[in-house]
C-alpha positions as CSV (number, residue, x, y, z in Angstrom):
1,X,-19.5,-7.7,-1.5
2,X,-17.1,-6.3,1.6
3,X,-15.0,-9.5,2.9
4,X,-14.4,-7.2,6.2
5,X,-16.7,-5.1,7.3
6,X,-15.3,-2.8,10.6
7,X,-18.0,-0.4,12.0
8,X,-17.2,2.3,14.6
9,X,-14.2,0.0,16.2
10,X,-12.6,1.2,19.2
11,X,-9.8,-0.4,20.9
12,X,-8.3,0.8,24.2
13,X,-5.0,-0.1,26.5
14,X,-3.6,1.3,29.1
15,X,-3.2,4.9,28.7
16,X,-3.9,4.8,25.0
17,X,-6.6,4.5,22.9
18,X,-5.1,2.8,19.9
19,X,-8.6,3.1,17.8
20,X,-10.9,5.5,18.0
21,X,-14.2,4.6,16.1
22,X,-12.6,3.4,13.0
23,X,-14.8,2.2,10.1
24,X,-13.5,0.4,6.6
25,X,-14.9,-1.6,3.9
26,X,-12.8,-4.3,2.2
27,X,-14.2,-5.5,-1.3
28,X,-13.9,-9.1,-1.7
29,X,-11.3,-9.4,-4.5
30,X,-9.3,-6.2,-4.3
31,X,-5.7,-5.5,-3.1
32,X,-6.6,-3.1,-0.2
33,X,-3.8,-0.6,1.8
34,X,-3.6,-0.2,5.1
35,X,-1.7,2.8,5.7
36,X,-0.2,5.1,8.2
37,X,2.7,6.4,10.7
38,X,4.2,4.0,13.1
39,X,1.6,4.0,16.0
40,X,-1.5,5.2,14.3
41,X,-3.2,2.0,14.9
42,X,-2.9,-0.3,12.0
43,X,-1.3,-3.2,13.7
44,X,-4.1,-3.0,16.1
45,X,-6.6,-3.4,13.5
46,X,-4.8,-6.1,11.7
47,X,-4.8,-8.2,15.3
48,X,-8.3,-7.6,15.5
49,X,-9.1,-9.0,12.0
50,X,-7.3,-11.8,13.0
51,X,-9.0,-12.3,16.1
52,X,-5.9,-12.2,18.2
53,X,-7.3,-9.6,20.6
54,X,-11.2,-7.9,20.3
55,X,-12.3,-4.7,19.8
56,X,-13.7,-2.5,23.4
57,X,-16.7,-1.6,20.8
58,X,-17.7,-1.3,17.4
59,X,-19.0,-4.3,15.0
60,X,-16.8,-6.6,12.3
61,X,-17.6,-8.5,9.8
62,X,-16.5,-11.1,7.4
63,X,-18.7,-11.9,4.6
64,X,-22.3,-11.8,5.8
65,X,-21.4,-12.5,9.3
66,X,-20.1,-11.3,12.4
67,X,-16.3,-12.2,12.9
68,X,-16.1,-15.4,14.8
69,X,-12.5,-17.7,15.9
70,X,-13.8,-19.9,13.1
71,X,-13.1,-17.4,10.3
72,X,-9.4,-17.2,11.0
73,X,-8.9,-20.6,9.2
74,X,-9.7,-18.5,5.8
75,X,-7.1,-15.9,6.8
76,X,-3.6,-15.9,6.0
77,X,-1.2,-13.6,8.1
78,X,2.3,-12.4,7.9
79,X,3.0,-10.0,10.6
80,X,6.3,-7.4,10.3
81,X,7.7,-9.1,13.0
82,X,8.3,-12.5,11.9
83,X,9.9,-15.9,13.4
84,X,11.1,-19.2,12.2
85,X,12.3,-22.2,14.4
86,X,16.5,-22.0,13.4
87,X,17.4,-25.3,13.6
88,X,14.7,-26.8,11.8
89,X,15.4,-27.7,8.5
90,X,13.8,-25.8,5.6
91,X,11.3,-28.3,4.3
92,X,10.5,-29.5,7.5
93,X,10.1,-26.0,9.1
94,X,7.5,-25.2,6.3
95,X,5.3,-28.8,6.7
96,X,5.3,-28.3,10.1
97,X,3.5,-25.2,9.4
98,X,1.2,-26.1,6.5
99,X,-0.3,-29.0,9.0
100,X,-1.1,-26.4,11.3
101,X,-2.7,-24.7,8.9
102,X,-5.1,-28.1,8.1
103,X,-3.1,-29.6,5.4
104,X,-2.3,-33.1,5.0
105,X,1.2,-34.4,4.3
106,X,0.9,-35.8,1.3
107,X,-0.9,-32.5,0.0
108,X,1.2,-29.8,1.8
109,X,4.4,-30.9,0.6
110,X,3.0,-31.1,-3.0
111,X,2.0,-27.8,-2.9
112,X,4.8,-26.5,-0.9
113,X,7.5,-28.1,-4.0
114,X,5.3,-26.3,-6.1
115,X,6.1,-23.1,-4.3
116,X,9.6,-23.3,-4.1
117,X,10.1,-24.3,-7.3
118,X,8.6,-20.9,-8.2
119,X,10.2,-19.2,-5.5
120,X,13.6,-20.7,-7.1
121,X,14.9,-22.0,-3.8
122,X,14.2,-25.7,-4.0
123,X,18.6,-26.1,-3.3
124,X,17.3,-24.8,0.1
125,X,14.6,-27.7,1.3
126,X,17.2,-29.6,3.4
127,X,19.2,-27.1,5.0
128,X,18.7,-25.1,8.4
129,X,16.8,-22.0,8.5
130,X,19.5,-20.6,10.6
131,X,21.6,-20.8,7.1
132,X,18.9,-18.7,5.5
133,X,19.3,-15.2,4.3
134,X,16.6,-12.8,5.7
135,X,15.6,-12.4,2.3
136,X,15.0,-16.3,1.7
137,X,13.7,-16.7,5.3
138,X,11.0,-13.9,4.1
139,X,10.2,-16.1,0.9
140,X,9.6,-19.3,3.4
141,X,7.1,-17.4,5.4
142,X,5.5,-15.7,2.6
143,X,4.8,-18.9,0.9
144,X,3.1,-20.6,4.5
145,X,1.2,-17.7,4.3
146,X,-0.3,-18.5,1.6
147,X,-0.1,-22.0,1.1
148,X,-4.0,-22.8,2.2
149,X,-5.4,-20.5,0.1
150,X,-7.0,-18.6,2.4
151,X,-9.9,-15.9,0.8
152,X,-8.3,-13.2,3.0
153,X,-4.5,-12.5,3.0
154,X,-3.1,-9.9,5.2
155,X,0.7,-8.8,4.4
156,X,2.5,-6.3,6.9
157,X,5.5,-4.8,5.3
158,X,5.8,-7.7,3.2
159,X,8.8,-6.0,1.4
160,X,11.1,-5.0,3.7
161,X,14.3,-6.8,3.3
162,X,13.9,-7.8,-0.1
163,X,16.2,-7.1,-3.2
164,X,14.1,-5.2,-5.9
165,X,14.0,-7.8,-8.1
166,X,12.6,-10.3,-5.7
167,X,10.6,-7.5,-4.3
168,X,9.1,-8.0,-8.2
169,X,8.6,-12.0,-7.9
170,X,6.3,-11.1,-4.7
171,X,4.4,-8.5,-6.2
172,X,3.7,-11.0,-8.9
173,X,2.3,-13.4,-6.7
174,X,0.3,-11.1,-4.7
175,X,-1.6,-9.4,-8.2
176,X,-1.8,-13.7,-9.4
177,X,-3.0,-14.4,-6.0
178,X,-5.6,-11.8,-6.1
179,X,-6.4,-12.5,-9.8
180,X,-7.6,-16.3,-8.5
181,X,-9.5,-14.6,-6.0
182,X,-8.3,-14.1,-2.6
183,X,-8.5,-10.8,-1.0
184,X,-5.4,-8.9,0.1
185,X,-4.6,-6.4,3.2
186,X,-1.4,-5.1,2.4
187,X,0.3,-2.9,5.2
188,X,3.3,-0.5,4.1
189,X,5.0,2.2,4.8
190,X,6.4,1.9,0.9
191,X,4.1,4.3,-1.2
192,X,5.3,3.1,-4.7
193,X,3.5,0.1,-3.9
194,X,0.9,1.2,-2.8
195,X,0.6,3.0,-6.1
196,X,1.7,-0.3,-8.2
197,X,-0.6,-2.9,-6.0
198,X,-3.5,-1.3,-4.5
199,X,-6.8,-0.6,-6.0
200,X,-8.4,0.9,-2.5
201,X,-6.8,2.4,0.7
202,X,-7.6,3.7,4.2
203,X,-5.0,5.6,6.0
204,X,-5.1,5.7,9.7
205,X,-3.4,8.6,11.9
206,X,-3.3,9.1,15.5
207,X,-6.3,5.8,15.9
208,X,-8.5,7.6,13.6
209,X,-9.4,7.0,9.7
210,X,-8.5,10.2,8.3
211,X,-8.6,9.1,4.8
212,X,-10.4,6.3,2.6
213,X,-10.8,5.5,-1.1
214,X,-9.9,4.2,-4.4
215,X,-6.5,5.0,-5.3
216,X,-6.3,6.2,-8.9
217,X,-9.9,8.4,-7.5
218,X,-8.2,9.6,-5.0
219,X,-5.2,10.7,-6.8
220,X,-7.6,12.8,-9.8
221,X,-9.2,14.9,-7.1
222,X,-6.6,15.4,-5.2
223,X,-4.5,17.0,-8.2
224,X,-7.2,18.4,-9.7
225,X,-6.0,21.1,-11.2
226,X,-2.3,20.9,-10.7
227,X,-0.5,20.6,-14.3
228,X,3.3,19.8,-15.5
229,X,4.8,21.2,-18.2
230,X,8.1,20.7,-19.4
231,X,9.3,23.8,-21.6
232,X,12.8,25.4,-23.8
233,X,12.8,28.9,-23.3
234,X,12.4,31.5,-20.4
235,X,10.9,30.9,-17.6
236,X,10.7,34.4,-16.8
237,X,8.1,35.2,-20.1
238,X,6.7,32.0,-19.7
239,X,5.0,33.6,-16.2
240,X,4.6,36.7,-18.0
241,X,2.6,35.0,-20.5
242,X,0.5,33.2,-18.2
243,X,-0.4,36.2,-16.1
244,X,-3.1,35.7,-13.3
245,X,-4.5,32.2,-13.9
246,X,-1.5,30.6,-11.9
247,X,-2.1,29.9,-8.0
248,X,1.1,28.6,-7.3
249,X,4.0,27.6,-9.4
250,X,7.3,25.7,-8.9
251,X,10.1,25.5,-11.7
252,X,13.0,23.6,-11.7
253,X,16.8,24.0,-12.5
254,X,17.1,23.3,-15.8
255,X,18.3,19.6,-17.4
256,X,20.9,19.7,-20.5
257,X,20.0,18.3,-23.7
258,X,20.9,17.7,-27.1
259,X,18.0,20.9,-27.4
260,X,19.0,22.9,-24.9
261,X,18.2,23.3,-21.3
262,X,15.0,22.1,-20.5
263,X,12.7,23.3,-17.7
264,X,10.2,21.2,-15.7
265,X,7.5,23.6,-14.1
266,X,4.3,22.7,-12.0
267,X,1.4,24.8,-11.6
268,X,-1.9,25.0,-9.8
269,X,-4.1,26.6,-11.9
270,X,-7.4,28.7,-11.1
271,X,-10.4,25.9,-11.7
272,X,-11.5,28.3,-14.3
273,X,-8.8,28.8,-16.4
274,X,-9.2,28.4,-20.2
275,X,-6.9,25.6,-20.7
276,X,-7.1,26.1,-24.6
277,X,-5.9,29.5,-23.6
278,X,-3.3,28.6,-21.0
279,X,-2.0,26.4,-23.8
280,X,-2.0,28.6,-26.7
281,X,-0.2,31.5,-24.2
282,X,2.8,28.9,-22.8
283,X,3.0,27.8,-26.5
284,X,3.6,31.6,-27.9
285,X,6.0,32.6,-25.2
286,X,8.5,29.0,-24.9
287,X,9.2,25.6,-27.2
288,X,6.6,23.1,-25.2
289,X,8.2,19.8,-24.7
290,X,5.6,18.2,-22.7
291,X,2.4,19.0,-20.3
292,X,0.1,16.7,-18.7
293,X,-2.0,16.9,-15.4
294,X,0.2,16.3,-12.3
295,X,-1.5,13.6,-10.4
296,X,0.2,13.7,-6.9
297,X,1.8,10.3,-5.6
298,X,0.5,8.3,-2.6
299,X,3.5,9.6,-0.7
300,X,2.4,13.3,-1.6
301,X,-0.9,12.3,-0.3
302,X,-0.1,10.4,2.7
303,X,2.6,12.9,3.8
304,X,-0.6,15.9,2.8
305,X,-3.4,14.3,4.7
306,X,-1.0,13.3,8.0
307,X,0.1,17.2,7.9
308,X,-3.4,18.6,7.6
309,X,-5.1,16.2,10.6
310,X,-2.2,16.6,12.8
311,X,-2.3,20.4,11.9
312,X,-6.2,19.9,13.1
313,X,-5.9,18.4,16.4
314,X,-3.1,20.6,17.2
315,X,-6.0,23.7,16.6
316,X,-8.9,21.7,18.5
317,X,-6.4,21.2,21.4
C-alpha cells in the first residue's frame, strides 16, 4: 500500500510554476528519496504533504484517503531550515514541543529521557539552547521529530552539519525507525545516502519528475553493460586484445603495488559481446586482478538524468 499518493500535482506562484504535473507513489514502510537541484521543486512538494500550502491541481493521498489537515498529526517534519527558542532551556525547549505534538507530560518527558539517553546528550537537559552546538541543536530537533511516532517522517537534509560519526547514530535511527514501521521522506542533496538509506527515489528537475524508481533497479539498468576491470600489464594490448566489442573505454593512471602497477579500466561493452570471450581475450593479453559490472552511483545518475532533461528542454525551446 502507497502512504502518499500525488497524482498530476501542479503548484503555481508568481512568475513560477514550481510543479508541473508531478506524480509519486510512496510505499508505506520504505525509506523514499526525494531528490533534485536547489529549485526543482522538492520543498514545494514536501509543504504540500504537510499541508502547509495546497496544490493549484492535481490529487494527494494518504492511505486510502484524500489528504485532509487532520492527517498532519501522523506526520513528522524537519524542514532544512530549522529554529529553536535560545533561551529556553534544553529539556524544556523539547516538552514544550512534544505537547504540541499531543503528548502528555508525564509521557513526553519519559520518552524524550529515553531519547537523549540514546542520543548521549542527557548532560545537556538543563542548559540553554543558545549553548548548543549546531550539531546537538540538530539532535534536539531530530528527536521532536520523531518523538510521536508519527507513520510518515519527512527529513530535509537531515545531515548537514553533522560529524560522520553522528551522521552514523542518525542513519541508525532512521533504518530502526523504519524497521518499526514508519515511513520515511528523506530529502538530500548527499548521494551516498541516498545509496546507504533509500530503497525508492523520485528525482525532480525544473518542477518536473524526470526520474522514479527503486534504487538498486535503477542502478542495474542504468550500468547495464558497463564493466571494471582492474589489470597488470599493458593497457595498450589489453585494447588490442579486445578489438571492436568496446564502445567506450576509460583507464586510469596506474596505482603502485607490492605487484606492480596496477590499472583500473572501465568499459561499455556492445550488449552482444561474448563475455566468456571478452574474458578469456583480457585474461591472454594482461594479469586480471579484478572485474565486476560497474553499477553507476546515485550521483552519476542524478548528475546523468539532470544533464539529459536540461539538455531536452534546451532542444524543445
Amino acid at each position: 500500500m502507497d502512504i502518499i499518493k500525488a497524482c498530476n500535482i501542479t503548484k503555481n506562484f508568481t512568475g513560477h510554476r514550481a510543479l508541473d504535473n508531478v506524480s509519486i507513489n510512496i510505499p508505506e514502510g520504505s525509506i523514499y528519496g526525494l531528490l533534485g537541484p536547489n529549485g526543482a521543486g522538492k520543498t514545494t512538494l514536501i509543504r504540500i504533504i504537510n499541508h502547509i500550502t495546497a496544490p493549484d491541481s492535481g490529487e494527494l493521498w494518504f492511505g486510502d484517503h484524500p489528504l485532509t489537515a487532520n492527517d498532519v498529526v501522523n506526520i513528522g517534519y524537519l524542514p532544512e531550515e530549522r529554529g529553536l527558542y535560545k533561551k529556553m532551556r534544553v529539556g524544556d525547549q523539547a516538552l514544550f514541543f512534544a505537547k504540541l505534538k499531543g503528548l502528555k507530560t508525564r509521557q513526553a518527558t519519559d520518552e524524550l529521557k529515553m531519547w537523549f539517553e540514546r542520543f548521549g546528550i542527557m548532560d545537556w537537559w538543563n542548559k540553554k539552547v543558545e549553548e548548543l552546538s549546531k550539531g546537538m541543536a540538530q539532535k534536539i530537533q531530530f528527536i521532536v521529530t520523531v518523538l510521536h511516532r508519527p507513520k510518515l517522517l519527512i527529513f530535509d537534509e537531515p545531515f548537514s552539519g553533522f560529524d560522520p560519526i553522528n551522521a552514523e547514530l542518525l542513519k541508525k535511527e532512521i533504518l530502526r525507525l523504519r524497521d518499526e514501521g514508519a515511513t520515511v521522506i528523506f530529502s538530500t542533496h548527499n548521494m551516498e545516502s541516498v545509496e546507504a538509506l533509500c530503497d525508492n527515489f523520485t528525482l525532480i528537475n525544473r518542477s518536473h519528475n524526470i526520474l522514479s524508481g527503486n534504487v538498486a533497479e535503477i542502478r542495474r539498468e542504468m550500468g547495464k553493460d558497463n564493466y571494471r576491470l582492474t589489470f597488470q600489464g599493458n593497457p595498450a594490448k589489453l585494447l588490442e586484445s579486445l578489438g571492436d566489442g568496446i564502445v567506450s573505454h576509460t583507464i586510469s593512471n596506474p596505482v603502485a603495488s607490492p605487484d606492480g602497477p596496477t590499472f583500473d579500466a572501465r568499459f561499455t561493452l556492445r550488449p552482444d559481446i561474448d563475455m566468456r570471450s571478452f574474458i578469456k581475450a583480457a585474461n591472454e593479453s594482461v594479469d586480471i586482478v579484478t572485474f565486476d559490472r560497474a553499477l553507476p552511483s546515485m550521483n552519476e545518475i542524478f548528475i546523468r538524468a539532470v544533464e539529459n532533461a536540461n539538455a531536452g528542454a534546451a532542444v524543445e525551446a
